[in-house]
N, CA, C and O atoms as a GROMACS GRO file, in nm:
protein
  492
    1UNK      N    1   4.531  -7.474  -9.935
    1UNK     CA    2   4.493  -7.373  -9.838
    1UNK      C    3   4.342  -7.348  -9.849
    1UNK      O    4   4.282  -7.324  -9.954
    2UNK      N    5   4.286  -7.359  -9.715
    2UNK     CA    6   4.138  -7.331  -9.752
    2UNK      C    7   4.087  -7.163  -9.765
    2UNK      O    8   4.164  -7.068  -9.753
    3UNK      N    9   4.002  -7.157  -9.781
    3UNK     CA   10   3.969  -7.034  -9.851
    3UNK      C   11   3.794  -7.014  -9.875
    3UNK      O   12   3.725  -7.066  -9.963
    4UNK      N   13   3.756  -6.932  -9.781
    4UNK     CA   14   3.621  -6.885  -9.766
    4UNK      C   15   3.577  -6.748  -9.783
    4UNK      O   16   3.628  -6.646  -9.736
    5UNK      N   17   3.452  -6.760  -9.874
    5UNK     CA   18   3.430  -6.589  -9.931
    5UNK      C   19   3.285  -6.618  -9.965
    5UNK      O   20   3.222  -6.673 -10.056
    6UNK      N   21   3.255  -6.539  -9.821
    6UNK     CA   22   3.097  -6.515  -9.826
    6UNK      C   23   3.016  -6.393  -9.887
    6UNK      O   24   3.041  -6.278  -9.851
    7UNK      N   25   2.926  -6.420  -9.972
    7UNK     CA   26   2.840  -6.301 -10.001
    7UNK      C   27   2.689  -6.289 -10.016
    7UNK      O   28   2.643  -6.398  -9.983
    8UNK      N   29   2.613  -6.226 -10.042
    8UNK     CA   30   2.479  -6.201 -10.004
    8UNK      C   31   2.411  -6.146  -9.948
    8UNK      O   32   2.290  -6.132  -9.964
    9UNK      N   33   2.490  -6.100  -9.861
    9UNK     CA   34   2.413  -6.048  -9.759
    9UNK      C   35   2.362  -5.870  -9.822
    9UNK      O   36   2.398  -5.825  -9.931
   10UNK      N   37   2.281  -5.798  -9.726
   10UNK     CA   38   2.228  -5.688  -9.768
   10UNK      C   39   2.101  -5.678  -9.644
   10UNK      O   40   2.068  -5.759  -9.557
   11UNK      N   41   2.052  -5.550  -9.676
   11UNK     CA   42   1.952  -5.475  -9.618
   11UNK      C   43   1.838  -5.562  -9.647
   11UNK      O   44   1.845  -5.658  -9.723
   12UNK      N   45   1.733  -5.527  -9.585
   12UNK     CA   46   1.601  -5.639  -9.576
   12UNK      C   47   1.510  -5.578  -9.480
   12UNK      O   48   1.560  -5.497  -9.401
   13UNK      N   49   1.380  -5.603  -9.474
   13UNK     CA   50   1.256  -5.582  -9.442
   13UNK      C   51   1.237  -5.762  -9.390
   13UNK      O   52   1.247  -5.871  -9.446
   14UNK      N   53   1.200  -5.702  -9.229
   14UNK     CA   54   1.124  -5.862  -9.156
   14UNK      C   55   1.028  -5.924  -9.269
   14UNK      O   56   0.936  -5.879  -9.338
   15UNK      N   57   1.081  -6.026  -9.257
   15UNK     CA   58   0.960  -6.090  -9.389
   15UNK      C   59   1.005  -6.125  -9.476
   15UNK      O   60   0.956  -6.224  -9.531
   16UNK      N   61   1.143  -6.049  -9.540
   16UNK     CA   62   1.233  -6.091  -9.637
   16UNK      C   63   1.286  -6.219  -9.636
   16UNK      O   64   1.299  -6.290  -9.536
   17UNK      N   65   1.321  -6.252  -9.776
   17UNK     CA   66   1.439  -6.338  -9.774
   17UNK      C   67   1.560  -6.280  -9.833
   17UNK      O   68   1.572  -6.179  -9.902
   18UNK      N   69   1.649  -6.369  -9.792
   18UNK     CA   70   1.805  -6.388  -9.845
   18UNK      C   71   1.883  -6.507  -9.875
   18UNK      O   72   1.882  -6.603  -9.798
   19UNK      N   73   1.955  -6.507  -9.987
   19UNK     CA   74   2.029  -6.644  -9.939
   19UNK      C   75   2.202  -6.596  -9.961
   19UNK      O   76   2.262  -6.518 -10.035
   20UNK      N   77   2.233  -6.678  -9.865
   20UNK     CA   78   2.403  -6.620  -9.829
   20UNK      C   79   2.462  -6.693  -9.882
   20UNK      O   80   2.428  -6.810  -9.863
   21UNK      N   81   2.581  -6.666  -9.979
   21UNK     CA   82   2.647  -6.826 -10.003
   21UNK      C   83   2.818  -6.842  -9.977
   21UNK      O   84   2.868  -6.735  -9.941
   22UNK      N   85   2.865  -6.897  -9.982
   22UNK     CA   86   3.008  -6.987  -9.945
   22UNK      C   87   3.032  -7.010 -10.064
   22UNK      O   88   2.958  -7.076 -10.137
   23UNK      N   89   3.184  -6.935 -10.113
   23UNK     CA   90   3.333  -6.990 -10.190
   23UNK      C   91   3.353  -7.050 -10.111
   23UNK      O   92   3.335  -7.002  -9.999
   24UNK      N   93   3.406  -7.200 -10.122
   24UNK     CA   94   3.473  -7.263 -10.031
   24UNK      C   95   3.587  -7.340 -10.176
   24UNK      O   96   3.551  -7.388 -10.284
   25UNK      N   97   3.709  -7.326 -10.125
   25UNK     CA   98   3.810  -7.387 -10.218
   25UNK      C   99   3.883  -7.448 -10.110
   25UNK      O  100   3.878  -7.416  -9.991
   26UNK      N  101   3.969  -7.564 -10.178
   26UNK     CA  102   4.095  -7.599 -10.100
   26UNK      C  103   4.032  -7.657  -9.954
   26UNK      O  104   4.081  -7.622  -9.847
   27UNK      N  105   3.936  -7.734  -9.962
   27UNK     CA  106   3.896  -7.810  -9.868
   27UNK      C  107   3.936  -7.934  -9.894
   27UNK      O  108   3.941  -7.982 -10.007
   28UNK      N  109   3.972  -8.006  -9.762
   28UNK     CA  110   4.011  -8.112  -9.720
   28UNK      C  111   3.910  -8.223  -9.632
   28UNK      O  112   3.823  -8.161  -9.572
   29UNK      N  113   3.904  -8.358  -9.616
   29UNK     CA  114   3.868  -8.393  -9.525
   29UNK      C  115   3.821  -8.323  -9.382
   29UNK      O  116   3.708  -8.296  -9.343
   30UNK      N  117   3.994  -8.297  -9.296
   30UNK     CA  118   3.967  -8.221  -9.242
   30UNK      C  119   3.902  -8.086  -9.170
   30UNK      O  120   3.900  -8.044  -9.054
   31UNK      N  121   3.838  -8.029  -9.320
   31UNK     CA  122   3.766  -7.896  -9.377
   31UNK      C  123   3.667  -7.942  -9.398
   31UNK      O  124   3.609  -7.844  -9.447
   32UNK      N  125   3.576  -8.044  -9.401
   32UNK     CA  126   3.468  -8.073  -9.489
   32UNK      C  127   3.340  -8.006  -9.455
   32UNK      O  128   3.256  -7.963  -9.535
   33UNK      N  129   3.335  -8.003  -9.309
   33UNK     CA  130   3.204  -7.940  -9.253
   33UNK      C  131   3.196  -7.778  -9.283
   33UNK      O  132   3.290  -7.705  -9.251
   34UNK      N  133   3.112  -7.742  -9.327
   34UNK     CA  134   3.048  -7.605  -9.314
   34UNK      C  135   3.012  -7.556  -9.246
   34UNK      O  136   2.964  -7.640  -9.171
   35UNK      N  137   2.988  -7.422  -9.190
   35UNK     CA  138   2.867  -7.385  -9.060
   35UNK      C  139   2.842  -7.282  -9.116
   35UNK      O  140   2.893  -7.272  -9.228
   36UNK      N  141   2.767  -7.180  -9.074
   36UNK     CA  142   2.725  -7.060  -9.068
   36UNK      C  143   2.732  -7.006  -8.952
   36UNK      O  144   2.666  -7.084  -8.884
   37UNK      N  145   2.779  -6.899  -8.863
   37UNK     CA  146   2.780  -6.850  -8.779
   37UNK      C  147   2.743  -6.670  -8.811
   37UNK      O  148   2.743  -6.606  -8.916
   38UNK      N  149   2.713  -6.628  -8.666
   38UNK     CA  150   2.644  -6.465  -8.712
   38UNK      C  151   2.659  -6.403  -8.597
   38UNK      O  152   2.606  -6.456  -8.499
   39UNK      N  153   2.728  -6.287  -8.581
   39UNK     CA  154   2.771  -6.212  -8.468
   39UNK      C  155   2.718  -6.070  -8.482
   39UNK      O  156   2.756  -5.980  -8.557
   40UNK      N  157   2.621  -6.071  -8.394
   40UNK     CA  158   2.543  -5.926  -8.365
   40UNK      C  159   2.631  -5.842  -8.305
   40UNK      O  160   2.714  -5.888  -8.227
   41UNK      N  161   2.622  -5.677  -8.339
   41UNK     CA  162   2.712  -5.632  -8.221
   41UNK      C  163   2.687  -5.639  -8.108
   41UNK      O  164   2.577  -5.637  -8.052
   42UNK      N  165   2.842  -5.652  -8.045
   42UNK     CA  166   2.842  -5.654  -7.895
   42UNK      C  167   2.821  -5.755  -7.828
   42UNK      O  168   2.834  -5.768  -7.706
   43UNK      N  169   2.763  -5.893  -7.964
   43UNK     CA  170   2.750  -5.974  -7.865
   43UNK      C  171   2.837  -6.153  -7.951
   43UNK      O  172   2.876  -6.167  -8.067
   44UNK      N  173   2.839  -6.219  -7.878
   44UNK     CA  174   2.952  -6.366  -7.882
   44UNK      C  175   2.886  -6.351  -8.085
   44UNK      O  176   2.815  -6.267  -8.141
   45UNK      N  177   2.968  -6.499  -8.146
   45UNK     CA  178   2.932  -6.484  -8.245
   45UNK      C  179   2.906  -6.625  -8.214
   45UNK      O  180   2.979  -6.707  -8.158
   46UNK      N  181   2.747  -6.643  -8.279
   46UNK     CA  182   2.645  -6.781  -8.237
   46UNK      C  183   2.605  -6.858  -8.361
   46UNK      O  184   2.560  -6.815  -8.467
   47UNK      N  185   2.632  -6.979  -8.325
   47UNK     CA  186   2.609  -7.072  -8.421
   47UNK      C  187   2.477  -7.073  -8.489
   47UNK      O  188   2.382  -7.025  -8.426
   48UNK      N  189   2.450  -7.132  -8.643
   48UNK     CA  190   2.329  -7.102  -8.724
   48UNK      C  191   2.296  -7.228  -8.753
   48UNK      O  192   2.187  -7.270  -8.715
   49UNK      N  193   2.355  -7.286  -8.803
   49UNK     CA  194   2.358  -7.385  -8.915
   49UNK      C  195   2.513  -7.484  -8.927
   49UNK      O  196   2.611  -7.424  -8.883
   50UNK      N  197   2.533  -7.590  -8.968
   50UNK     CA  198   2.631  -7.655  -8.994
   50UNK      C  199   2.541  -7.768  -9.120
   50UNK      O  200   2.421  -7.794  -9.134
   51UNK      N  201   2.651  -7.809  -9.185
   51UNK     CA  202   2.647  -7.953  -9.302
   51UNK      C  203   2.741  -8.024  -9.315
   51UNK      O  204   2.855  -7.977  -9.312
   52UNK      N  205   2.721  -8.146  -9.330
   52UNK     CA  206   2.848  -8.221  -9.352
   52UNK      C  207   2.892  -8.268  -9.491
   52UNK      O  208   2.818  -8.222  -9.578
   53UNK      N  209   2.973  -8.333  -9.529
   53UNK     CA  210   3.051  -8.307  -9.614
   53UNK      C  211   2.951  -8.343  -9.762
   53UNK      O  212   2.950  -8.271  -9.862
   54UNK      N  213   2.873  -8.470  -9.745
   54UNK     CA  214   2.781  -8.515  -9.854
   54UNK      C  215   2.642  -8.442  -9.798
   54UNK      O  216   2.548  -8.511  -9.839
   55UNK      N  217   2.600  -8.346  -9.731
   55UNK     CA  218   2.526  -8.280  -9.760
   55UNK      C  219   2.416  -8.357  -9.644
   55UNK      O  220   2.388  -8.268  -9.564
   56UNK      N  221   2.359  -8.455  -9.613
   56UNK     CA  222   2.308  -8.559  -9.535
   56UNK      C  223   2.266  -8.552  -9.435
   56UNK      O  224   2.169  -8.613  -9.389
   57UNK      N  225   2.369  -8.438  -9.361
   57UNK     CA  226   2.345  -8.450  -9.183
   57UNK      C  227   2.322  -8.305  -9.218
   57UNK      O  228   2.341  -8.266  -9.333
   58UNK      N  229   2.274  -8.211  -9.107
   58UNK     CA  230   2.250  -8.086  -9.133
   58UNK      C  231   2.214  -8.041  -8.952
   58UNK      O  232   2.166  -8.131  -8.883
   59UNK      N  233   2.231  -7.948  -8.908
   59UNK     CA  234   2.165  -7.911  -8.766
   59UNK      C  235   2.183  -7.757  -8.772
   59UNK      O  236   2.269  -7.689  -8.829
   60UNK      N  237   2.051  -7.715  -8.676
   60UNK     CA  238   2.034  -7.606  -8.726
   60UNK      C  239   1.991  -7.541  -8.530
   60UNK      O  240   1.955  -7.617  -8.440
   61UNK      N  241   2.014  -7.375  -8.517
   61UNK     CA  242   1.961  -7.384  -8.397
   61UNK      C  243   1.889  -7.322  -8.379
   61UNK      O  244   1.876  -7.212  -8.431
   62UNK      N  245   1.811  -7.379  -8.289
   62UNK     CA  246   1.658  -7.339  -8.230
   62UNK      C  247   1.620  -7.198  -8.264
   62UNK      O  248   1.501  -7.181  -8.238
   63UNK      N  249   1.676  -7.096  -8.310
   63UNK     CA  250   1.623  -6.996  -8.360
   63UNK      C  251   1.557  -6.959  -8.483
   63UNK      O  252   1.456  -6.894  -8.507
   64UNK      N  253   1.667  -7.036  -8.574
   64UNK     CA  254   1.648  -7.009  -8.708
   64UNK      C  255   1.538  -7.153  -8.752
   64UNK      O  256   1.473  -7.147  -8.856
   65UNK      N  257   1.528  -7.256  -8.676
   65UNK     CA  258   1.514  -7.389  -8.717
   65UNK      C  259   1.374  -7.377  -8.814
   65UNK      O  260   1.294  -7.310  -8.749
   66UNK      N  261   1.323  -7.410  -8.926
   66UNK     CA  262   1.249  -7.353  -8.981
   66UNK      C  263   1.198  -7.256  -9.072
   66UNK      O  264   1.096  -7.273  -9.140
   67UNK      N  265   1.275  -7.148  -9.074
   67UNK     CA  266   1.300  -7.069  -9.132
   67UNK      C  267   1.436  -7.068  -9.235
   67UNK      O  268   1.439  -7.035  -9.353
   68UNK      N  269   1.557  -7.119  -9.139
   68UNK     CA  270   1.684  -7.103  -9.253
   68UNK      C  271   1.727  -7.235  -9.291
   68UNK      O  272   1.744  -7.311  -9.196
   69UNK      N  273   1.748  -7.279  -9.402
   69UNK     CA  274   1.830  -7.386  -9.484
   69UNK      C  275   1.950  -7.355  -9.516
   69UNK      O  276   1.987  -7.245  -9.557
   70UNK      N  277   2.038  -7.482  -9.493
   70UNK     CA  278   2.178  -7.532  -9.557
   70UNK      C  279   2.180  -7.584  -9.675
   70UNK      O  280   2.079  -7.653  -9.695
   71UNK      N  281   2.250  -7.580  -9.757
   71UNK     CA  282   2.264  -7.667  -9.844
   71UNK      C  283   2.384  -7.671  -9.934
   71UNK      O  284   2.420  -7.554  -9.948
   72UNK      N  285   2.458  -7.747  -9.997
   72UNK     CA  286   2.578  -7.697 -10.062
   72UNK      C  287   2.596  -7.781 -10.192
   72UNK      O  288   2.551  -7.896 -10.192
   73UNK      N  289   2.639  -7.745 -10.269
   73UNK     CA  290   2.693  -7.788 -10.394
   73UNK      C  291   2.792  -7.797 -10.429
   73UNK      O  292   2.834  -7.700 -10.492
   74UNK      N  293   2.915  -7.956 -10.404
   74UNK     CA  294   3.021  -7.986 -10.380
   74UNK      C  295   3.070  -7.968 -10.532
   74UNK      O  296   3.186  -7.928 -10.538
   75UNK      N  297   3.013  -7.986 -10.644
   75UNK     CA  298   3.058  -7.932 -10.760
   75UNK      C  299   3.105  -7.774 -10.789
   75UNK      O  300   3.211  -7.732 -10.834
   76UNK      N  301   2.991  -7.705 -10.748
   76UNK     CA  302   3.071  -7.577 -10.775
   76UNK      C  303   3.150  -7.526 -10.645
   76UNK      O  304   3.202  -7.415 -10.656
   77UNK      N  305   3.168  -7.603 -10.508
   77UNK     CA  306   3.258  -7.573 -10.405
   77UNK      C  307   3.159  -7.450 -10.381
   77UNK      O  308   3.183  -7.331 -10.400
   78UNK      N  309   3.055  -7.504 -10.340
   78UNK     CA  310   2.968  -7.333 -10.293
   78UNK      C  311   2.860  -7.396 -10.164
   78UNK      O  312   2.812  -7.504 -10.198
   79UNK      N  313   2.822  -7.358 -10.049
   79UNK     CA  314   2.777  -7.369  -9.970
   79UNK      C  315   2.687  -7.239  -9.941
   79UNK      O  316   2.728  -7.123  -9.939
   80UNK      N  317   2.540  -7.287  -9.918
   80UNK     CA  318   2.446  -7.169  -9.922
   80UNK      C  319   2.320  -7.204  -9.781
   80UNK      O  320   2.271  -7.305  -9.729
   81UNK      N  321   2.308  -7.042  -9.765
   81UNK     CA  322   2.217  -7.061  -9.681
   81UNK      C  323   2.085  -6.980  -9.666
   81UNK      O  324   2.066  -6.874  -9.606
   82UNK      N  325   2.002  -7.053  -9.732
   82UNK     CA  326   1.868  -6.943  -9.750
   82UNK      C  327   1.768  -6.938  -9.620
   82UNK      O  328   1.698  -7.027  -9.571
   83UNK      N  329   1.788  -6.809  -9.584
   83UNK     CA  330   1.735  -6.722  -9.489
   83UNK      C  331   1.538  -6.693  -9.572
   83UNK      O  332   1.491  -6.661  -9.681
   84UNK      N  333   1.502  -6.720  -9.472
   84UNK     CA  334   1.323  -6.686  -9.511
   84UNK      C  335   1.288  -6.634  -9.371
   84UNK      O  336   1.360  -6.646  -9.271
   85UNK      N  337   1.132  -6.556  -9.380
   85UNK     CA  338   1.049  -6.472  -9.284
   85UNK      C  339   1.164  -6.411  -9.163
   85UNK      O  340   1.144  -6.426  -9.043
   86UNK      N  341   1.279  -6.345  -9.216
   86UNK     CA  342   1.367  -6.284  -9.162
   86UNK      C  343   1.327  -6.172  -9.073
   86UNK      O  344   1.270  -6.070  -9.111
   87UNK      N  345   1.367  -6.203  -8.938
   87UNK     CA  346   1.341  -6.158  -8.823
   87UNK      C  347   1.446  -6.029  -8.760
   87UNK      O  348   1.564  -6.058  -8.738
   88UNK      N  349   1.393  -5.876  -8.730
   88UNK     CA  350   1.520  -5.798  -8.688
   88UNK      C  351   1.623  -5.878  -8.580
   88UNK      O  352   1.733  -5.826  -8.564
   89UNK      N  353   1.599  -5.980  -8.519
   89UNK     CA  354   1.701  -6.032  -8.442
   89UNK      C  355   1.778  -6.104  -8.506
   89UNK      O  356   1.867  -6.159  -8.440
   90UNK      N  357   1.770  -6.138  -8.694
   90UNK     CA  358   1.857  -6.201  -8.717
   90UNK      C  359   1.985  -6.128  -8.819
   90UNK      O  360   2.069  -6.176  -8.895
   91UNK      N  361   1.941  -5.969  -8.769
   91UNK     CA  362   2.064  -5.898  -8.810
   91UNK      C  363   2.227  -5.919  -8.743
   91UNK      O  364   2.263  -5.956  -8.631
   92UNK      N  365   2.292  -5.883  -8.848
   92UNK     CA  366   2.423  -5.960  -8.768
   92UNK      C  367   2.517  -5.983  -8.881
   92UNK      O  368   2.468  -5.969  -8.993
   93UNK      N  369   2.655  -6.019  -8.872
   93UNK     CA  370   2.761  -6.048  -8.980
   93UNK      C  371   2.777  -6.197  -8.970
   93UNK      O  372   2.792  -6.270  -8.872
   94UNK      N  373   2.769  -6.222  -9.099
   94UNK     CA  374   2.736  -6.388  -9.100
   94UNK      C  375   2.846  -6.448  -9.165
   94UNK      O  376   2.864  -6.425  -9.285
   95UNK      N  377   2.958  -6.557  -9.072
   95UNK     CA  378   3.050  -6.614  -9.135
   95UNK      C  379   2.981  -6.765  -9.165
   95UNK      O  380   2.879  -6.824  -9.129
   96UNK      N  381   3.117  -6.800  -9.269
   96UNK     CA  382   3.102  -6.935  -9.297
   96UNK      C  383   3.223  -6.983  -9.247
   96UNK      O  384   3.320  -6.908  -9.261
   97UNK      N  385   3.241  -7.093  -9.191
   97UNK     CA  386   3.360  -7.189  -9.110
   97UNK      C  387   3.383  -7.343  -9.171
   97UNK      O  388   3.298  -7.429  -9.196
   98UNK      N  389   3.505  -7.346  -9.184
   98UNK     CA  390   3.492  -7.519  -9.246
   98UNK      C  391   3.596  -7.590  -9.116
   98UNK      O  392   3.691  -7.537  -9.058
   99UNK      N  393   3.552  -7.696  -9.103
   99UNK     CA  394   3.581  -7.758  -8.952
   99UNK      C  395   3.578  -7.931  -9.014
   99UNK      O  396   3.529  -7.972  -9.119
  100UNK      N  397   3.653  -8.013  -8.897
  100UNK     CA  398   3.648  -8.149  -8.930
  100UNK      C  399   3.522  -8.241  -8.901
  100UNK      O  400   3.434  -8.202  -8.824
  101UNK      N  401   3.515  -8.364  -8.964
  101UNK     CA  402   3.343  -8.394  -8.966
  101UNK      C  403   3.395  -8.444  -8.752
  101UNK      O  404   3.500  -8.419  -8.692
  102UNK      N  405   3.275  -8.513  -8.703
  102UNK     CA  406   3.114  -8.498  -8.754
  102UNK      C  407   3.045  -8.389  -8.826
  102UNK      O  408   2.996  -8.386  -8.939
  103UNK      N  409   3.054  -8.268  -8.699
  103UNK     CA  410   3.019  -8.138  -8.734
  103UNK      C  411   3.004  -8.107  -8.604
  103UNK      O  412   2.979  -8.180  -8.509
  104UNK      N  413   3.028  -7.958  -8.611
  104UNK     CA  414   3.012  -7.829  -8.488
  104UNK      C  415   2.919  -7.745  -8.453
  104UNK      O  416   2.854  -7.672  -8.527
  105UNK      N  417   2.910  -7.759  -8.308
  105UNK     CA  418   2.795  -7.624  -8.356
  105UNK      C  419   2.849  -7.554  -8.250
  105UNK      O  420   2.772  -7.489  -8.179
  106UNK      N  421   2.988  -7.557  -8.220
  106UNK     CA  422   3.064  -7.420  -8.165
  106UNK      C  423   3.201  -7.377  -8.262
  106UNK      O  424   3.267  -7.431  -8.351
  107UNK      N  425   3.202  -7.260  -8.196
  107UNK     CA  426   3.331  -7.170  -8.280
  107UNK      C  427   3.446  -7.232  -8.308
  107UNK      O  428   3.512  -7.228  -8.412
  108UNK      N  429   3.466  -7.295  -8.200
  108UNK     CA  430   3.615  -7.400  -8.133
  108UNK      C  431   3.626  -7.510  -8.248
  108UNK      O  432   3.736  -7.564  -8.264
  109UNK      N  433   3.543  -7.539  -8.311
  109UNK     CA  434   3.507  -7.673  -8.353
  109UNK      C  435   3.591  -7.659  -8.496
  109UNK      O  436   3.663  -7.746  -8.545
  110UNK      N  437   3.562  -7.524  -8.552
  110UNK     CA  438   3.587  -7.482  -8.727
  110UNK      C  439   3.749  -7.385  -8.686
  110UNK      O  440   3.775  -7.306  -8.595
  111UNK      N  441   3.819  -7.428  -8.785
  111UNK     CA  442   3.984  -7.413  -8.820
  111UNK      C  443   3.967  -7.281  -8.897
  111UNK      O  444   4.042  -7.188  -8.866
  112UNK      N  445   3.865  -7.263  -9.005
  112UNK     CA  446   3.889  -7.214  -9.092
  112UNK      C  447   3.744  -7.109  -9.125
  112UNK      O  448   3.625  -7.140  -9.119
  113UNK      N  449   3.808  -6.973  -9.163
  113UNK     CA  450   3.703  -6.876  -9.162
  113UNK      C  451   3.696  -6.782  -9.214
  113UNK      O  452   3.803  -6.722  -9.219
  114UNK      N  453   3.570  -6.707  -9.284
  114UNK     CA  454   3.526  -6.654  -9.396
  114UNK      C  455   3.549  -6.498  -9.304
  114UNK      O  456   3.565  -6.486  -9.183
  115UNK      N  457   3.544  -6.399  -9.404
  115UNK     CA  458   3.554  -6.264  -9.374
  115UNK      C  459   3.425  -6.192  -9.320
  115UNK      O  460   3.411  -6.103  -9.235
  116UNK      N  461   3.313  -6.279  -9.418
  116UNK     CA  462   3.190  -6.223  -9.334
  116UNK      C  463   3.083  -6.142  -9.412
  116UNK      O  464   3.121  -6.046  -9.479
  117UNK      N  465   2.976  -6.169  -9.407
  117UNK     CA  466   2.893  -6.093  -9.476
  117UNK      C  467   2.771  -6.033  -9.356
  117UNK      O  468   2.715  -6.094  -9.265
  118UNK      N  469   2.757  -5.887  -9.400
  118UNK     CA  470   2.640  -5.757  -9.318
  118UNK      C  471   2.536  -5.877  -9.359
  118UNK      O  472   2.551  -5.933  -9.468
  119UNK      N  473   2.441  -5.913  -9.278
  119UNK     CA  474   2.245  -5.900  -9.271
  119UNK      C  475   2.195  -5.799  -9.183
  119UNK      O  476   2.197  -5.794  -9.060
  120UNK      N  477   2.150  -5.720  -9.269
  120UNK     CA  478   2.038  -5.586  -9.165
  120UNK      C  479   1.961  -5.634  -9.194
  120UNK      O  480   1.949  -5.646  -9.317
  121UNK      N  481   1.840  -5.706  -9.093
  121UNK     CA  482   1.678  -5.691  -9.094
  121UNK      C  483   1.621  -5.561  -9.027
  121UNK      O  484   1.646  -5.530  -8.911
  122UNK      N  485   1.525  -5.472  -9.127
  122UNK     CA  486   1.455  -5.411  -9.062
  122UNK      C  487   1.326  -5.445  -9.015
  122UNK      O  488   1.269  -5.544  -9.061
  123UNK      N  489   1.260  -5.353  -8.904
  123UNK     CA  490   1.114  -5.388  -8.907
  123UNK      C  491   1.005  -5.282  -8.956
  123UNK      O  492   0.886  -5.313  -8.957
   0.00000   0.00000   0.00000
């Protein structure tokens, strides 16, 4: 059974960093991809980031591109995503999703999903 448990998140000042990371257990093939996704209130919950299973492929979207990294460590089953020069628009509850390869960069794409971690950026 897969099993996702995100934490990190917290309060912040634009300018800050953070890095969010992924329990990921009980992944499969099927499960291999990661994403990050982040749902502001009130509004859809929008893709961030995705990785694939050896770490290799990575896509990121046009918002964050630059600023946030993927990266994961298939030994300790942990998937992380460090947030830099954090912007108030990138406040929001940030899941992690495990989905089948290639990789996704919609909701539809990932089976499987984390509870969610708060980012408040202030300015």
């Amino acid at each position: 059974q897969v099993q996702l448990v995100e934490s990190g998140g917290g309060a912040v000042q634009a300018g800050d960093s953070l890095r969010l990371s992924c329990a990921a257990s009980g992944l499969t093939y099927s499960s291999s991809v990661i994403g990050w996704f982040r749902q502001a209130p009130g509004k859809e919950r929008d893709f961030v980031a995705t990785i694939t299973w050896d770490g290799t492929s990575t896509h990121y979207a046009d918002s964050v591109q630059g600023r946030f990294t993927i990266s994961r460590d298939n030994a300790k089953n942990m998937v992380y995503l460090q947030m830099n020069s954090l912007k108030p628009e990138d406040t929001g509850v940030y899941y992690c999703a495990a989905g089948p390869p290639p990789y996704g960069i919609t909701k539809s794409e990932y089976n499987f999903w984390g509870q969610g971690t708060q980012v408040t950026v202030s300015s």
